[in-house]
C-alpha positions as CSV (number, residue, x, y, z in Angstrom):
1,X,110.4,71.6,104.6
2,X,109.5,73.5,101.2
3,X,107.6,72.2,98.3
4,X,109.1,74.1,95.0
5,X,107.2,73.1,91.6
6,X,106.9,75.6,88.9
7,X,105.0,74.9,85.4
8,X,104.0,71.1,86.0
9,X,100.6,69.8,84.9
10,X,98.7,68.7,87.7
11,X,97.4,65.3,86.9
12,X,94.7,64.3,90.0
13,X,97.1,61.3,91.2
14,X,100.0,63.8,91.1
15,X,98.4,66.1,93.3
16,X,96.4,63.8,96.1
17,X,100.6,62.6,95.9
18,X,101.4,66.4,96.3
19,X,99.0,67.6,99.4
20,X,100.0,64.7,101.1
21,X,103.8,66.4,101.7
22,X,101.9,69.9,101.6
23,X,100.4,68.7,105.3
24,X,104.2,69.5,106.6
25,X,105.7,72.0,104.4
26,X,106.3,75.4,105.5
27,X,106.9,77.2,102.0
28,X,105.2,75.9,99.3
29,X,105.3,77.6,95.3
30,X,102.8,76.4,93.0
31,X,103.5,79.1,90.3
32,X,102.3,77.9,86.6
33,X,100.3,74.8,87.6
34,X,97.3,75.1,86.0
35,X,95.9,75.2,89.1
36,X,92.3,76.1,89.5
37,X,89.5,77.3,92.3
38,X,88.7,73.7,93.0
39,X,92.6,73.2,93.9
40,X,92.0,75.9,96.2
41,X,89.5,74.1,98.5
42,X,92.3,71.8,99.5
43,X,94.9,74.3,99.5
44,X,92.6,76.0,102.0
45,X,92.2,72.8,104.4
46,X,95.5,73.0,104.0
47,X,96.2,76.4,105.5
48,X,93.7,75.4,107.9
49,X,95.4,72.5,109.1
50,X,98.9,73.0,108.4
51,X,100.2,75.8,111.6
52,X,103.6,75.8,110.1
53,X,103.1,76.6,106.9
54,X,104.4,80.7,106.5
55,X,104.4,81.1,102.7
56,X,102.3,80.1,99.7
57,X,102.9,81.4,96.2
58,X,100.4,80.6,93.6
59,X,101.4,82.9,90.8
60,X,100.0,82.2,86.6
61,X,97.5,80.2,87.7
62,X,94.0,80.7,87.2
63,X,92.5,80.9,90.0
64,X,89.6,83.3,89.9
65,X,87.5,84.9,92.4
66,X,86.2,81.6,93.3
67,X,89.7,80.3,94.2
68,X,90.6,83.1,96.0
69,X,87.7,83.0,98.2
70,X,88.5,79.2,99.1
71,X,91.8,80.4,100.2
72,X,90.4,82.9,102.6
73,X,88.6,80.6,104.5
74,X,91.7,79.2,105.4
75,X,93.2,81.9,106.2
76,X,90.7,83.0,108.5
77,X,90.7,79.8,110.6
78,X,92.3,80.6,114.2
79,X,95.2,78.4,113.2
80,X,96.4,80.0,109.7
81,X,100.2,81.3,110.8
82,X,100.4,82.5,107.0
83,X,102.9,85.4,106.6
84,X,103.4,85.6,102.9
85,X,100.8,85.2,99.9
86,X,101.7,85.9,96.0
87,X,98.4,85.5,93.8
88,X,99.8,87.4,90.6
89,X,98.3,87.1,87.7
90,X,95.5,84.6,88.9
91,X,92.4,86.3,86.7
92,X,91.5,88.2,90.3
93,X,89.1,91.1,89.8
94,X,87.7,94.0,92.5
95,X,85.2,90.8,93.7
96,X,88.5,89.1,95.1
97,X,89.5,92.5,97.2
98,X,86.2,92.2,100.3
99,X,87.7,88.7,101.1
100,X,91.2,89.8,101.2
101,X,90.3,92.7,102.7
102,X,88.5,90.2,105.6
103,X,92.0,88.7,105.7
104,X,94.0,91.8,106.0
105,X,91.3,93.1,108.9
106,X,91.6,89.5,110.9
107,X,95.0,88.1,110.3
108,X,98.0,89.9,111.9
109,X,100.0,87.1,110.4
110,X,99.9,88.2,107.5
111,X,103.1,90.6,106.1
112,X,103.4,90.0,102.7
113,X,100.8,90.2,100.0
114,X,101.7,90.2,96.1
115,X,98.3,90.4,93.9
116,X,99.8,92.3,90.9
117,X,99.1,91.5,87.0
118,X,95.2,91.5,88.6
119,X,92.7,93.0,87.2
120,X,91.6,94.9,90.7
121,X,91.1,98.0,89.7
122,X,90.8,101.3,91.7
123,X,87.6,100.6,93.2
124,X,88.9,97.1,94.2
125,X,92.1,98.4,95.7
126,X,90.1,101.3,97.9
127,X,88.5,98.1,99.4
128,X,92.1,96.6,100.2
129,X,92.6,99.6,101.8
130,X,90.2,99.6,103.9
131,X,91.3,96.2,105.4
132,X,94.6,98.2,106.1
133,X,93.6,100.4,108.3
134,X,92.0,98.2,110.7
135,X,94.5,97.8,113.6
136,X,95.2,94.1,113.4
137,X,96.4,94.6,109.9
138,X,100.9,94.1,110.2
139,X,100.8,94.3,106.3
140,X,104.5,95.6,105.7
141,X,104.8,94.3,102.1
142,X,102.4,95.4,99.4
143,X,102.8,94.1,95.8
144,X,100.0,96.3,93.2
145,X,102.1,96.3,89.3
146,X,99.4,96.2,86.7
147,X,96.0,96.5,88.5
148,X,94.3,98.9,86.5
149,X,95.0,101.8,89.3
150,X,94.1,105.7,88.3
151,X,95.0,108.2,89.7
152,X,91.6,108.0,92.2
153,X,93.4,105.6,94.3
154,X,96.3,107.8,96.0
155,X,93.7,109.4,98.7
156,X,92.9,105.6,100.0
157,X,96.4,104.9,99.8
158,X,97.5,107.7,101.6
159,X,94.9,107.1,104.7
160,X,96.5,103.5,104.5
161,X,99.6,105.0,104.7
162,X,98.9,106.9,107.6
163,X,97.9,104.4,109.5
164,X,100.3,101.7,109.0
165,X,103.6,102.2,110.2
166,X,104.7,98.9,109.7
167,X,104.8,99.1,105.8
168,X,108.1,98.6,104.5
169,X,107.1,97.9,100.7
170,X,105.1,99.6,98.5
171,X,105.2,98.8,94.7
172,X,102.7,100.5,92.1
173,X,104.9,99.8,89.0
174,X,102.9,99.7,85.3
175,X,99.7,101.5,86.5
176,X,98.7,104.8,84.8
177,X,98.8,107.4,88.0
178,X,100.3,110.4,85.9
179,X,102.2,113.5,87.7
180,X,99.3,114.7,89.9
181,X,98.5,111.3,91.8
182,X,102.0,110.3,92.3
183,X,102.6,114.5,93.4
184,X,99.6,113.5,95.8
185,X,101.3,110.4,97.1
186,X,104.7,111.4,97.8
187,X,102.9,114.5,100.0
188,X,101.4,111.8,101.8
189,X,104.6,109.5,102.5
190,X,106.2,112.5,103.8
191,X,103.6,113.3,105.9
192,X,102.9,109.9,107.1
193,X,104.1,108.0,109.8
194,X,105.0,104.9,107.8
195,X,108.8,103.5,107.8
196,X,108.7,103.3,103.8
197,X,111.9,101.1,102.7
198,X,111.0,100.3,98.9
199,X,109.4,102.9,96.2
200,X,108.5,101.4,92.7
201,X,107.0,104.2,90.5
202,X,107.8,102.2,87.4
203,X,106.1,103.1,84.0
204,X,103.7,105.1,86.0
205,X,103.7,108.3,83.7
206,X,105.9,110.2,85.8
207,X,108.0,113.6,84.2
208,X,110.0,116.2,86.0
209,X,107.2,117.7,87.4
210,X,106.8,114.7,89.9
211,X,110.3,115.0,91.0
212,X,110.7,117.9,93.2
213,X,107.8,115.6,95.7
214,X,109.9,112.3,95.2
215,X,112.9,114.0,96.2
216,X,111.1,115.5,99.1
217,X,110.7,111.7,99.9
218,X,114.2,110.9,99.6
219,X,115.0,113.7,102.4
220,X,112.4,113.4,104.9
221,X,112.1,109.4,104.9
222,X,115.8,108.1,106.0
223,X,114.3,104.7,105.9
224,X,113.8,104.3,101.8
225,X,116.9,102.8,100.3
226,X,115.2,101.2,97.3
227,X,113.7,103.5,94.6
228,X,113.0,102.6,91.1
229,X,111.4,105.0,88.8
230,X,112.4,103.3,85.8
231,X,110.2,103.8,82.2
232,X,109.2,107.4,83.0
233,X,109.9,110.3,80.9
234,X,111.6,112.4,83.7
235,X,114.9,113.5,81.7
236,X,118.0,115.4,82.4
237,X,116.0,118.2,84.7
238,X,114.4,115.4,86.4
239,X,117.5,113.4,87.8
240,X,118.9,117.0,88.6
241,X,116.0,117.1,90.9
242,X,116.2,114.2,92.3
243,X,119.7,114.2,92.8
244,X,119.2,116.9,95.4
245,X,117.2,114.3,97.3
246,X,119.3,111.7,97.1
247,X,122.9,113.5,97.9
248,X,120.7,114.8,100.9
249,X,122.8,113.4,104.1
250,X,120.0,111.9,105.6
251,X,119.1,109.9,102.3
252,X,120.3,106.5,102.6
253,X,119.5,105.0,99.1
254,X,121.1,101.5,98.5
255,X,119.4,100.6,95.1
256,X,118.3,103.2,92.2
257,X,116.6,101.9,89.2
258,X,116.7,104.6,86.3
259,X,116.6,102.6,82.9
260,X,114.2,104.6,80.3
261,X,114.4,107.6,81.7
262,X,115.4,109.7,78.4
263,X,118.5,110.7,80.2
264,X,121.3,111.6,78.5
265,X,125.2,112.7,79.0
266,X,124.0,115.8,80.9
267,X,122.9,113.7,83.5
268,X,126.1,112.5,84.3
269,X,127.6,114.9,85.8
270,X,125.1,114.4,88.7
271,X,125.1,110.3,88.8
272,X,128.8,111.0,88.9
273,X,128.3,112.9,92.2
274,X,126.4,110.6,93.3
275,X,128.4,107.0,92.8
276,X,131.4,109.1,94.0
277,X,130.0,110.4,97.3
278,X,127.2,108.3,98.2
279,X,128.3,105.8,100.5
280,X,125.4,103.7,101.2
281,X,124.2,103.8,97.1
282,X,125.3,99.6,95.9
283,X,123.3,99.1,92.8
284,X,122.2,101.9,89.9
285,X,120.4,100.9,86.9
286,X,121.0,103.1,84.4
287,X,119.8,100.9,80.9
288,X,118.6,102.4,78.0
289,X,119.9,105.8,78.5
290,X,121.8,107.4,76.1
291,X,124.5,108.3,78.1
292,X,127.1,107.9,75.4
293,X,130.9,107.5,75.6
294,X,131.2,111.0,77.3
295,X,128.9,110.2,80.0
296,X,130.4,106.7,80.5
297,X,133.6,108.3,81.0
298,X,132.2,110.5,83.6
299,X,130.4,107.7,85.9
300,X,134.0,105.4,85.5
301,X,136.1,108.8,87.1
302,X,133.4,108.3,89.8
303,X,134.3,104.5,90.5
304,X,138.0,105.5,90.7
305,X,136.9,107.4,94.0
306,X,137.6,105.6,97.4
307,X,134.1,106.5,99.2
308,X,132.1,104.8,95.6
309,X,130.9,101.7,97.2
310,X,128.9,100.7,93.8
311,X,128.5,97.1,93.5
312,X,126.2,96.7,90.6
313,X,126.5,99.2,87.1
314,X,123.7,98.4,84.7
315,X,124.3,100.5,81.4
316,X,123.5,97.8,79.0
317,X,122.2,99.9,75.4
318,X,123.2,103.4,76.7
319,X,125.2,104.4,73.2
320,X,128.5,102.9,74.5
321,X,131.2,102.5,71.7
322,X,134.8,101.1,71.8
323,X,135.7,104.7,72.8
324,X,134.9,104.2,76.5
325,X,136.2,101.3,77.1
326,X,139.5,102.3,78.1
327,X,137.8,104.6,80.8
328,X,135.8,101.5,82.1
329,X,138.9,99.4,82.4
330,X,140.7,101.7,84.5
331,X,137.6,102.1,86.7
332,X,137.4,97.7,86.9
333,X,141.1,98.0,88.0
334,X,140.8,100.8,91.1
335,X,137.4,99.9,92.1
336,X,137.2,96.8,94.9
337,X,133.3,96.8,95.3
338,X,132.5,96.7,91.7
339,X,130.8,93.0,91.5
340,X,128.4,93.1,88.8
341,X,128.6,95.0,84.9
342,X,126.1,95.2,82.6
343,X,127.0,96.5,79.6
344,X,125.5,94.7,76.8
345,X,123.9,95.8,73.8
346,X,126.7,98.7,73.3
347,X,128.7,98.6,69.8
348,X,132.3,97.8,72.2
349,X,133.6,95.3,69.6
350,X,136.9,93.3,70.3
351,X,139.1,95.5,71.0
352,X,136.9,97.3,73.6
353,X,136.7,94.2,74.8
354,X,140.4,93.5,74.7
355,X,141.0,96.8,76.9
356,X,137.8,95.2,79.4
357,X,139.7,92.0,80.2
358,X,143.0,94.4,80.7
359,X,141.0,95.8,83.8
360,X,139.0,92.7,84.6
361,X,142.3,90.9,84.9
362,X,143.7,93.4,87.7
363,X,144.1,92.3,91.3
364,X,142.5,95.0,92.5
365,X,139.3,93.9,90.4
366,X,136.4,91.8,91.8
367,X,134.0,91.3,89.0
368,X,131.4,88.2,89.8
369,X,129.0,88.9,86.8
370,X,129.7,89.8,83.4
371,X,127.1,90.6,81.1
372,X,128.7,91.2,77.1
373,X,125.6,90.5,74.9
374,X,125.0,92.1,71.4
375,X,128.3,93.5,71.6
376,X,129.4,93.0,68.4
377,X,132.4,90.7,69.1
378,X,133.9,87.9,67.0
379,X,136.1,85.2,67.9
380,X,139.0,87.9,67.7
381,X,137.9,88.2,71.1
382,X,137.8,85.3,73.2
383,X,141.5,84.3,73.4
384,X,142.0,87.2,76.0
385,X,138.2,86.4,77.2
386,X,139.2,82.5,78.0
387,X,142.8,84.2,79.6
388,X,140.4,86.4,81.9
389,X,138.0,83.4,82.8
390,X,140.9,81.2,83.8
391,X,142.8,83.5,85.7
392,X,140.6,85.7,87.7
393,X,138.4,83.1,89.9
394,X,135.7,85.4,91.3
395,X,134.1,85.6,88.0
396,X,131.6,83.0,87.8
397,X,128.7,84.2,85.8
398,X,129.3,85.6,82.0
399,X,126.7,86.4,79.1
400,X,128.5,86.3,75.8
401,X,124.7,86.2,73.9
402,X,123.7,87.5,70.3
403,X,127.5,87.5,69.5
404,X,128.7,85.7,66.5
405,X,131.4,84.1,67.7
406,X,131.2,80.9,65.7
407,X,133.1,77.6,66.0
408,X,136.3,79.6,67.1
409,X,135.7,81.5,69.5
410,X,133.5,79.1,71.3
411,X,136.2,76.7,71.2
412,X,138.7,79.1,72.8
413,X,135.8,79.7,75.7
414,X,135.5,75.9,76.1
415,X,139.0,75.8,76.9
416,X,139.0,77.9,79.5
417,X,136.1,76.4,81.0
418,X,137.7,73.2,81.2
419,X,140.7,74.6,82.9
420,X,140.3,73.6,87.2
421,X,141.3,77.0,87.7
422,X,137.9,78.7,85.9
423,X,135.2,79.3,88.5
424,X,132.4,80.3,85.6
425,X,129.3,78.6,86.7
426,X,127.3,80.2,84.2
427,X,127.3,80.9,80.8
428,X,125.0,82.6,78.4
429,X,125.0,81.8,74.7
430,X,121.6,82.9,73.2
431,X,121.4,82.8,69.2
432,X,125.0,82.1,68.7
433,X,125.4,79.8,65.8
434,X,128.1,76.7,66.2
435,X,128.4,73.2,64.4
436,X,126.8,70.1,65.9
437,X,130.6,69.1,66.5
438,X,130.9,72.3,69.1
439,X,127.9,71.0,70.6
440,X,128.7,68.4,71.7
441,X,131.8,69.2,73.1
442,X,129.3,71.8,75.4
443,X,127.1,69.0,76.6
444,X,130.6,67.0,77.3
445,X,132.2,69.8,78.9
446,X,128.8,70.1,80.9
447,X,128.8,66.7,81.9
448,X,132.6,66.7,83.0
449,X,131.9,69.3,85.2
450,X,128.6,70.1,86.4
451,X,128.8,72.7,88.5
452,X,128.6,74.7,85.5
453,X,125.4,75.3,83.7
454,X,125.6,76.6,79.9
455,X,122.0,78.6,78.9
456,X,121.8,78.7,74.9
């Protein structure tokens, strides 16, 4: 049984109501209920008494140190079978990391812990550490974006690391290491004995200088297939670094994450390599790059290759004009594992568009998901749009948002919605204008079928 309530008000009848069902539940997510330390006192009996119950996400709520150290209680009674705790953004501090640390030293139940958007701090996180070493610590998920880490922390996280080969997950996205301290910590994943499968160095001050250590990583540990260094300055001479790493043969990368990266079209060249011979590589974010038409071009020759297994292309605002689009429908009609496109926020117009559906329309093509916002079409468009969403059933998600299509055009999407041979389950229409008359005929087209959900 799981218990699933996000942002509701917790009135005191409503939750006596609440940890009656909690007794049998074996997931329960509390995220955004104004919770508080005093909830935490029952939530602890709860853990306490409650052997079934594996997961427990309290995230936005204000909890404090006081609430936190409730929780431990629980979840150092003999009977806590706990496995996964989220506490992000709960107004924690350092004073919140001895108790967890008690936890992590006395509770080999526990694999999963997500405290980021905490105030811990370096100091506080050396003290989590500590609880990671001990040998009854199984930790193999660890959540730290926006703690307030420096670069201090990498020498405690490296002993960690050396001494827990069961960590799979390691996130330190949006704290300011800087080259040196992430130089440090990629020395140690190499040299430690840990089974790494997810990296995320986001927004973490990284340049090119880190990269020659991260692609060390990507050679020596087989294991990582998830590495997203996203928001970091590393540029063209970074990705050609890392690129070594990752067209290593014994990298097995699945999922890249390089939005906001200042890469450009020189990049290319390399990404190409990679989608094209890079088997085990699914999903490459690649957003806010200016890649351009030229480098678009490039990475859609790639997709045309047999061995590209890409299922996922993010290049939403990478410079893309109407110019590449013909290139990108060629690549949706020869690529087969091609599922999801994001290409938003790029000037393609309608008749980029118009080429788009040409490819999306193709047997061969297998496009679930869609994404078309800010792409400054009109209601030109969406005759050969509504064509596309009626006749090619695997698409069932498309984001049409911040385009003014008016009246029109969102008529001409309404038809095709309404036609039993449309599988689109979702559609996205932020800040698009349309008369109270269209309106309505959404929240009748809704109710007539509704298995599809319309977000505006």
């Amino acid at each position: 049984m799981e218990l699933d309530i996000q942002c509701e008000e917790m009135s005191p009848s409503r939750w006596a109501e609440l940890l009656t069902t909690m007794k049998s539940c074996k997931s329960i997510r509390l995220d955004d209920c104004n919770l508080s330390s005093s909830n935490c006192q029952d939530l602890s009996s709860i853990i306490n008494t409650n052997p079934s119950l594996t997961e427990l996400k309290l995230n936005n709520n204000e909890l404090g140190d006081a609430g936190v150290e409730y929780l431990c209680k629980g979840l150092l009674t003999p009977s806590c079978s706990l496995q996964k705790l989220w506490l992000q953004n709960c107004n924690l501090t350092s004073a919140s990391c001895e108790t967890l640390r008690s936890v992590l030293s006395a509770q080999p139940s526990l694999t999963e812990l997500h405290v980021g958007d905490n105030r811990l701090g370096t100091a506080g996180v050396k003290v989590l550490c500590q609880g990671m070493m001990n040998p009854s610590c199984k930790l193999q998920k660890l959540q730290l974006e926006y703690c307030e880490l420096t670069a201090d922390i990498v020498e405690a996280l490296n002993a960690a690391l050396q001494s827990k080969p069961t960590l799979k997950e390691l996130s330190l996205s949006n704290n300011t290491l800087g080259d040196t301290a992430v130089k440090q910590l990629c020395q140690g994943l190499v040299e430690a004995s840990c089974n790494l499968e997810l990296l995320h160095l986001e927004n973490c001050g990284i340049t090119s200088d880190s990269c020659v250590e991260i692609s060390a990583v990507l050679r020596n540990k087989s294991s990582l297939m998830d590495l997203s260094v996203g928001d970091n300055k590393i540029g063209d001479s970074g990705l050609a670094l890392l690129c070594q790493g990752l067209m290593h043969p014994s990298c097995k990368i699945q999922k890249l994450w390089l939005w906001d990266c200042d890469l450009t079209s020189a990049s290319c060249k390399d990404l190409s390599r990679l989608i094209s011979t890079k088997e085990t590589l699914t999903e490459i974010s690649l957003i806010d790059n200016n890649l351009r038409d030229s480098g678009m071009e490039m990475l859609c020759q790639a997709l045309k290759d047999p061995k590209s297994k890409l299922q996922e292309l993010w290049v939403r605002e990478c410079g893309l004009t109407t110019a590449c689009c013909k290139a990108v429908s060629s690549a949706l009609s020869t690529n087969k594992h091609l599922k999801v496109l994001h290409i938003g926020e790029n000037k393609l117009g309608d008749a980029g568009v118009e080429l788009l559906c040409e490819g999306l329309m193709h047997p061969n093509c297998n496009i679930q998901s869609l994404w078309l916002g800010n792409c400054d079409l009109t209601a030109g468009c969406c005759a050969t749009l509504a064509t596309a969403m009626a006749t090619k059933q695997c698409l069932t998600e498309l984001d049409l948002s911040y385009n003014p299509l008016d009246d029109e055009g969102i008529r001409k999407i309404c038809e095709a919605l309404r036609k039993p041979s449309c599988n689109v389950q979702q559609l996205i229409l932020y800040d698009i204008l349309w008369s109270s008359e269209v309106d309505d005929e959404l929240r009748a087209l809704e109710e007539s079928k509704p298995e599809v959900k319309i977000i505006s």
